[in-house]
C-alpha positions in Angstrom: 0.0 0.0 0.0 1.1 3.5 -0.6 0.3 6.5 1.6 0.1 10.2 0.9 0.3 12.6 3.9 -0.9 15.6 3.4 -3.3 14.4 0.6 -5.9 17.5 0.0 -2.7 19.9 -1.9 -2.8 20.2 -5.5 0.6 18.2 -5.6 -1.2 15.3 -3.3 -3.8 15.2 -6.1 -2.0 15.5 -8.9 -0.1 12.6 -7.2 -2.7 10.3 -6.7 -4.1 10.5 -9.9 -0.2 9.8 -11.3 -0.5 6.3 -8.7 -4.1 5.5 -9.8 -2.8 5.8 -13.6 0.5 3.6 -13.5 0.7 2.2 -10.0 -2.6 0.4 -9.8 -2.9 -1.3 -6.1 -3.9 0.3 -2.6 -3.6 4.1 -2.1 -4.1 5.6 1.2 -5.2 9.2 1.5 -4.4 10.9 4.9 -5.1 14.4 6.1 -7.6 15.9 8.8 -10.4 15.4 6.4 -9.2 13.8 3.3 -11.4 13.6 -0.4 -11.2 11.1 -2.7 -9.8 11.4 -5.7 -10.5 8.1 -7.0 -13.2 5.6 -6.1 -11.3 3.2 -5.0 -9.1 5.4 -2.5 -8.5 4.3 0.9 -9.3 7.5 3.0 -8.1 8.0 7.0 -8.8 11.1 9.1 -5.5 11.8 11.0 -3.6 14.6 12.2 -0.2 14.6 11.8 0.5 16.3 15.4 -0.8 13.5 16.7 2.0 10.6 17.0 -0.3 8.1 17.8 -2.7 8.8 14.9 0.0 9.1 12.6 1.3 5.9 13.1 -1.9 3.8 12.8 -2.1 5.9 9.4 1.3 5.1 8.5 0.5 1.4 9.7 0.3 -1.3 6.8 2.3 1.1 4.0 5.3 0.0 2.6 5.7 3.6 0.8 4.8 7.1 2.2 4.6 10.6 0.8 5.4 13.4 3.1 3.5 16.3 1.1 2.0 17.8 4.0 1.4 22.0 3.4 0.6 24.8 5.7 -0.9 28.6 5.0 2.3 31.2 4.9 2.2 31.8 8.3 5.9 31.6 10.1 4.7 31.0 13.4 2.9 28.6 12.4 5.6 26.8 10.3 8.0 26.6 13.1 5.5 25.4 15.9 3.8 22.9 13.6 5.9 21.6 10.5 8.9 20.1 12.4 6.7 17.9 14.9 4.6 16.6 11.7 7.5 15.9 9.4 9.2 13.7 12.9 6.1 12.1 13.7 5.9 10.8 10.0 9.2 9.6 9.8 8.4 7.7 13.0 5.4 6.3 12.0 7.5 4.9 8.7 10.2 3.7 10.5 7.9 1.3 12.9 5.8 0.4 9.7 9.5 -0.2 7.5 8.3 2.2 5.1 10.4 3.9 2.5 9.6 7.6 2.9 9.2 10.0 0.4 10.0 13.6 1.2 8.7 16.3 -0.9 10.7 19.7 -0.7 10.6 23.1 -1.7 13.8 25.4 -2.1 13.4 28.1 0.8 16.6 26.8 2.3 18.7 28.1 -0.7 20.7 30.8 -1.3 18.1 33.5 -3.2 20.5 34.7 -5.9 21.8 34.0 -8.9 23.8 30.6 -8.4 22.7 27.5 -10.1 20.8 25.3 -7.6 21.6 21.8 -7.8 21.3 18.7 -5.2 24.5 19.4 -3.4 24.0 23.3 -3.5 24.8 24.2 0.3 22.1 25.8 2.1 21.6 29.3 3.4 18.1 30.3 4.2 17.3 34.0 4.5 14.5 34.3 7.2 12.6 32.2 9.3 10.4 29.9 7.0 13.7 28.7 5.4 15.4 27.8 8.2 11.8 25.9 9.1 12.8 24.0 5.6 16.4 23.6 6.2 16.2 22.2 9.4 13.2 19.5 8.3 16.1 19.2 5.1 18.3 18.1 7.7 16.2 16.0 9.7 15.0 14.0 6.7 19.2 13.9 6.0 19.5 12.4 9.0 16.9 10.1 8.9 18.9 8.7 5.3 22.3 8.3 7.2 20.6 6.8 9.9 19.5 4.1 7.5 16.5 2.4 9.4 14.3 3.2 6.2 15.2 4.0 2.8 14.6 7.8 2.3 14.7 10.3 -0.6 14.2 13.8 -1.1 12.3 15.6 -4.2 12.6 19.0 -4.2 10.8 21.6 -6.2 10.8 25.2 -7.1 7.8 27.5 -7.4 5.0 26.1 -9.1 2.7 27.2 -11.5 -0.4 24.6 -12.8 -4.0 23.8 -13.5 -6.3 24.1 -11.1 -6.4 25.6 -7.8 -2.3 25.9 -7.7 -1.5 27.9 -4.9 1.8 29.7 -6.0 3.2 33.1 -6.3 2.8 32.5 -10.1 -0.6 31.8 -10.5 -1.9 34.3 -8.2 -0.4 37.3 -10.2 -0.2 36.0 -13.3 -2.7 33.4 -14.3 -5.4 34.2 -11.9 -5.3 37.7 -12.6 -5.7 36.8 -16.6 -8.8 34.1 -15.7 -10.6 37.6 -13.8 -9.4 39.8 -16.5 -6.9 41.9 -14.8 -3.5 43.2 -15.6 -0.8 40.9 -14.4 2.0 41.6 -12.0 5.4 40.8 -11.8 7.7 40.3 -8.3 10.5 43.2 -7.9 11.7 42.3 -11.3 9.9 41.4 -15.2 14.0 40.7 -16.7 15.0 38.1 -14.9 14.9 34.5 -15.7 12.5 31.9 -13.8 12.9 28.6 -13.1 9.1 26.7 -12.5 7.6 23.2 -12.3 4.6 22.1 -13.7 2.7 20.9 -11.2 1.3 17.5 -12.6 5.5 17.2 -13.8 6.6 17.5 -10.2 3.8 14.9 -9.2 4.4 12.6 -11.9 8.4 12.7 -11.1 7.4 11.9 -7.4 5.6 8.7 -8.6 8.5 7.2 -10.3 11.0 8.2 -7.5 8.7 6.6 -4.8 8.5 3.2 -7.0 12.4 3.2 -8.3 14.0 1.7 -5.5 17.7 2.9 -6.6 16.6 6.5 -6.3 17.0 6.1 -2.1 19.3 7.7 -0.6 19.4 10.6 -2.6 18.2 14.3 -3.1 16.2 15.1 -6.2 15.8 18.2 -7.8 12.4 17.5 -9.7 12.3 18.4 -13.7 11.8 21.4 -15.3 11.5 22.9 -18.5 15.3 24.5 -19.1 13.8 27.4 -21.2 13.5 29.9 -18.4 11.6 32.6 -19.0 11.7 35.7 -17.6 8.3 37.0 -15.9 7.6 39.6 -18.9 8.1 36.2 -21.6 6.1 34.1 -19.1 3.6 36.9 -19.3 3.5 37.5 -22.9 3.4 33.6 -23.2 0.2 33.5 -21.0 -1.6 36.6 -22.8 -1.7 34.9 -25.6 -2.9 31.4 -24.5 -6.0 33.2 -22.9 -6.3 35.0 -26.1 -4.9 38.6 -26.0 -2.4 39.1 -28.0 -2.8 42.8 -28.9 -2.4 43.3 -25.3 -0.2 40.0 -24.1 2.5 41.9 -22.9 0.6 44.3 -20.8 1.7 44.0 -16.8 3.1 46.2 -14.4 5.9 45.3 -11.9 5.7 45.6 -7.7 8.4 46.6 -6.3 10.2 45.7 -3.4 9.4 48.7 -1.7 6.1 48.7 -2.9 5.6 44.5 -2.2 7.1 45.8 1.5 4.9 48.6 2.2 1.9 46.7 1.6 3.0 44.0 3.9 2.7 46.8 6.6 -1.1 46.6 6.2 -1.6 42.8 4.6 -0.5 39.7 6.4 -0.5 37.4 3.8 1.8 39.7 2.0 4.0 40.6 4.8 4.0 36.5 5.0 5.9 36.8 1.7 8.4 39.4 2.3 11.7 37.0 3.1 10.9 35.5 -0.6 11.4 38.8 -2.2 15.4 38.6 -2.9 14.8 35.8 -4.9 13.0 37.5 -7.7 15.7 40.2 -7.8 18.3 37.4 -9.4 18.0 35.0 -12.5 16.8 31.8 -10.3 18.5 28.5 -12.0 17.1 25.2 -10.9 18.8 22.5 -12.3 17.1 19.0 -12.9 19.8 17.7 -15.0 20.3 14.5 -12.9 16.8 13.6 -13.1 16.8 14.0 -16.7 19.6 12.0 -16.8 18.8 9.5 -14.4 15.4 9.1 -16.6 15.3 9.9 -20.3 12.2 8.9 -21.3 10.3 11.6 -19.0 8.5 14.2 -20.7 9.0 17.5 -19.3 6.2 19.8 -19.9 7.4 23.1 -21.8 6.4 26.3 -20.3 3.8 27.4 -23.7 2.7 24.2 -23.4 1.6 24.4 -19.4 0.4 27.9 -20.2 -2.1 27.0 -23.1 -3.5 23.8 -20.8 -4.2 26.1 -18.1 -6.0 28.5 -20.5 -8.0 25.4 -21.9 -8.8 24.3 -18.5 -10.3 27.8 -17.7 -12.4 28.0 -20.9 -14.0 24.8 -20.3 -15.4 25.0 -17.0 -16.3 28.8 -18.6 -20.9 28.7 -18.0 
């Protein structure tokens, strides 16, 4: 049986749908009130504070998917994400579980250097060090070698659906409600994103290719980065504008700081800000490596799904 914790994100989702499709067998959805996404899910309530619940969740799995989220809220990140991410690796460990841990990049210098696995980490503010130290602890848990234990980690996201990322909000959302989009701090510097169903799908085969333990993975990407005023020009004209697809303003860092003096969601964003100052370089080139025959979707071709999406569920 394989378990997702944390099963109600868009990356959960995508994910169980990527098992359903080429994993067929028992899947196990856990959160404090999980959906289905298929008929035949297995479905347990648990919270993942809780120790004892997360263990009987855990119980009977012989893989597990940490992909547990929380709102962007620091306090809450550094009272609540350590104790779920240790009580999951505890409840794998007792059920000999190989554990799947899915990352972000907060824990990474935000400048121009190329990110790769062994890029060393220097978090700026206090939901990266949150990130590096669960980075660590799911390190440890590797060396420690109870379990076998990967990391995949993933930059921002942009996707279908409701994909909740910095991307979507100002760019894509803002086209589906016919408004201008917005850039972060800068619109000439160069982007690295994942396709959300990509990053799910590359999960999937990690989880269920036994020599990819042990490891950190750096999830694929298309290497055609574009900057925000491409990405924006790209997304104009999937939703049909092009007379105006290159129409945007940019916030700026002072601006994107002021407003976090009167909006906490905002302010909640602030230590991300030097990050869209530089070029941001993700590089996947050992997963592309380590698997040839995975189709990574290009950035038009993301763009014009999500503008399909939209204009079919259109009244």
């Amino acid at each position: 049986m394989q378990t997702i914790l944390g099963a109600n994100g868009q990356i959960a989702i995508e994910l169980a749908r990527e098992l359903q499709r080429s994993r067929p067998g028992p899947l196990k959805l856990v959160s404090r009130n999980p959906r289905l996404v298929h008929e035949s899910n297995l479905l347990q309530a648990a919270n993942l504070l809780d120790a004892e619940q997360t263990r009987q969740a855990v119980q009977g799995s012989h893989i597990v998917y940490f992909t547990a989220g929380l709102p962007p809220d620091t306090e809450l990140w550094e009272r609540q994400f350590p104790t779920m991410l240790r009580n999951a690796l505890a409840a794998s460990r007792a059920a000999g579980a190989r554990f799947v841990y899915f990352d972000n990049t907060y824990m990474y210098p935000q400048d121009e250097r190329l990110q790769t696995e062994t890029t060393a980490f220097a978090p700026v503010g206090r939901k990266g060090q949150v990130r590096a130290a669960m980075a660590q602890m799911v390190l440890s848990e590797m060396t420690r070698g109870e379990i076998p234990v990967l990391i995949a980690r993933a930059p921002e996201f942009y996707g279908p659906a409701q994909t909740q990322s910095i991307t979507n909000t100002l760019v894509i959302d803002r086209l589906k409600a016919g408004k201008t989009p917005l850039a972060p701090v800068r619109d000439d510097r160069l982007r690295t994103l994942i396709w959300t169903p990509d990053a799910s799908r590359a999960l999937a085969l990690l989880g269920n290719t036994p020599e990819a333990y042990g490891q950190t993975w750096h999830l694929p990407c298309d290497d055609d980065r574009p900057t925000y005023r491409q990405l924006i020009q790209w997304a104009g004209q999937s939703f049909g504008r092009a007379s105006t697809s290159s129409r945007h303003h940019v916030l700026s860092r002072w601006a994107l700081n002021a407003a976090g003096l009167i909006s906490r969601p905002v302010a909640e964003l602030r230590e991300l800000l030097p990050r869209y100052a530089h070029d941001n370089l993700f590089d996947s080139s050992k997963f592309k490596q380590a698997f040839p025959e995975f189709a990574v979707t290009r950035y038009q071709q993301g763009l014009a799904l999500i503008a399909e999406e939209f204009q079919q569920n259109q009244p």
